[in-house]
N, C-alpha and C positions, 0 to 999 in steps of 0.2 A: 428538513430532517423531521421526520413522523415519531419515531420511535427510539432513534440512539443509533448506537451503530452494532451493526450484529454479523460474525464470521461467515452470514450464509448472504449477504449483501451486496457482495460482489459476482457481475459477470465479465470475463473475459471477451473482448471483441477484437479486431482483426491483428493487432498487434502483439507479437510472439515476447509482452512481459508477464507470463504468469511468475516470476520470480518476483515481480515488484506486487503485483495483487496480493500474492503470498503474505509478503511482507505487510501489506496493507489489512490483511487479515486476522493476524497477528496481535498486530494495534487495536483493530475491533475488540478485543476480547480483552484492551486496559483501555478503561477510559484515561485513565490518569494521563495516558503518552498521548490519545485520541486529542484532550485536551491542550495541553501541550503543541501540538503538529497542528492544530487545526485553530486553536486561541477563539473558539467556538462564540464565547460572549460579544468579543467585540466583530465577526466576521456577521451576526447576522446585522450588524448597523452595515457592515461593508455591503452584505449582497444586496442590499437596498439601493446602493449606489452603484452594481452592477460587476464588481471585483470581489474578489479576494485576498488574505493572505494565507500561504501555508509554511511553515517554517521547519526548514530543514538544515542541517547541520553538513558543515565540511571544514575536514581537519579540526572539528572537536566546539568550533564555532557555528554559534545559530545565523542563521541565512534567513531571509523574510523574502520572500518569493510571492510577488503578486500576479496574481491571472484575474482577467477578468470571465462575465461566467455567460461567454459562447463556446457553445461546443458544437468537434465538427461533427455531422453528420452526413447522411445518406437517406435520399428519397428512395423510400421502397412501394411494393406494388398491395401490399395491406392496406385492406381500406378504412381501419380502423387508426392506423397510425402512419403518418403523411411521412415522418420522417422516425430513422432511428441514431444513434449513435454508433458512430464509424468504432472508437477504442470502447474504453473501458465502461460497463451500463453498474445500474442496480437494478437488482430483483423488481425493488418496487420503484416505479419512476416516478416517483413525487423527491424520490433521495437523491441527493447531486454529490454526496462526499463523495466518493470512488474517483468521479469522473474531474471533482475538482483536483483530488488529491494527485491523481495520475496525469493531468494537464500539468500542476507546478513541478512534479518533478522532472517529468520531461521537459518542463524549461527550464530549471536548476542545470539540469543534464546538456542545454542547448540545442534538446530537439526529439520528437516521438521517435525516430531512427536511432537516436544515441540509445533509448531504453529498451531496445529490439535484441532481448538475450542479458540475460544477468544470474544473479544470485540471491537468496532470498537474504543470508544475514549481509549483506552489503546493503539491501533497502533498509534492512532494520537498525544498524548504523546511521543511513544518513537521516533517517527518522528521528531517533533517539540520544544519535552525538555517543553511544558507550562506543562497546568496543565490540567485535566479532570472531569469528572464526567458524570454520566447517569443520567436520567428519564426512569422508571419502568411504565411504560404502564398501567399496571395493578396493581398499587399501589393507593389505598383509596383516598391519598391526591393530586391526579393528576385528573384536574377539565378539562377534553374533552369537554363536552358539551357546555359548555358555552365558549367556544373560548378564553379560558383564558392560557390551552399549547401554543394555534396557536399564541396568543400576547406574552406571553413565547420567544417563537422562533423566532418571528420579532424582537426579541430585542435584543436577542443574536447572529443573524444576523447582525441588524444593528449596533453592536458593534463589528463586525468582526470577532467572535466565528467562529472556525470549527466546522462543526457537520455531522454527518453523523448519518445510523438509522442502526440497525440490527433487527432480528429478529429469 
């Protein structure tokens, strides 16, 4: 880690979970939870010794989920760089949180296939142990025009709500 963790950190690679990056982007923007999910102090004694842990929550309980820190990759034909990461990168590649965070959940989950299509407040659930729910866009009782989502969201903002959007 160079700098912290920061919303533009994450890139998306072969695997169809931009709902979980989402969610992991989210996170970026509270250290508080960053800390929390990632127990940052005592992981850099771990990654000395070549693991991790990332702690995730199910059914309301925290989870300590250990990966150790190979990632898969792919030889590409750059001759600047022998090898790249198959899933999830960062911008800057000295940063491994993305790629760690999106290994232990996919093995929380049982496998990079089970996190292939999601939801963003379900990552930020099992991130955070609260609670969730979505707005359906295109649901009858969702009142766009009149600025009454946009006050919606001001409010679940100013009471601290995560939220993230997908699409």
């Amino acid at each position: 880690q160079n700098e912290g963790f920061g919303y533009a950190d994450i890139k998306q690679g072969e695997l169809g979970d931009c709902w979980l990056l989402a969610a992991m982007t989210v996170l970026a923007c509270h250290p508080e939870y960053m800390d929390k999910v990632l127990d940052i102090k005592r992981n850099i004694e771990r990654s000395k010794k070549g693991y991790y842990c990332v702690n995730i929550y199910r059914g309301g309980k925290l989870v300590p989920v250990l990966v150790d820190n190979k990632i898969l990759c792919r030889k590409n034909n750059n001759y600047r760089k022998k090898f790249s990461p198959i899933f999830a990168k960062s911008r800057d590649e000295n940063e491994l949180w993305p790629l760690i965070l999106e290994k232990a959940y996919a093995r929380f989950h049982g496998s990079f296939e089970a996190i292939n299509g999601g939801f963003v407040h379900v990552g930020l659930v099992d991130f955070t142990g609260g609670f969730g729910s979505s707005i359906n866009l295109s649901d009858n009782t969702v009142d766009i025009n009149s600025g009454a989502l946009f006050k919606r969201l001001m409010n679940y903002a100013k009471k601290g709500f995560l939220m993230g959007a997908g699409s």
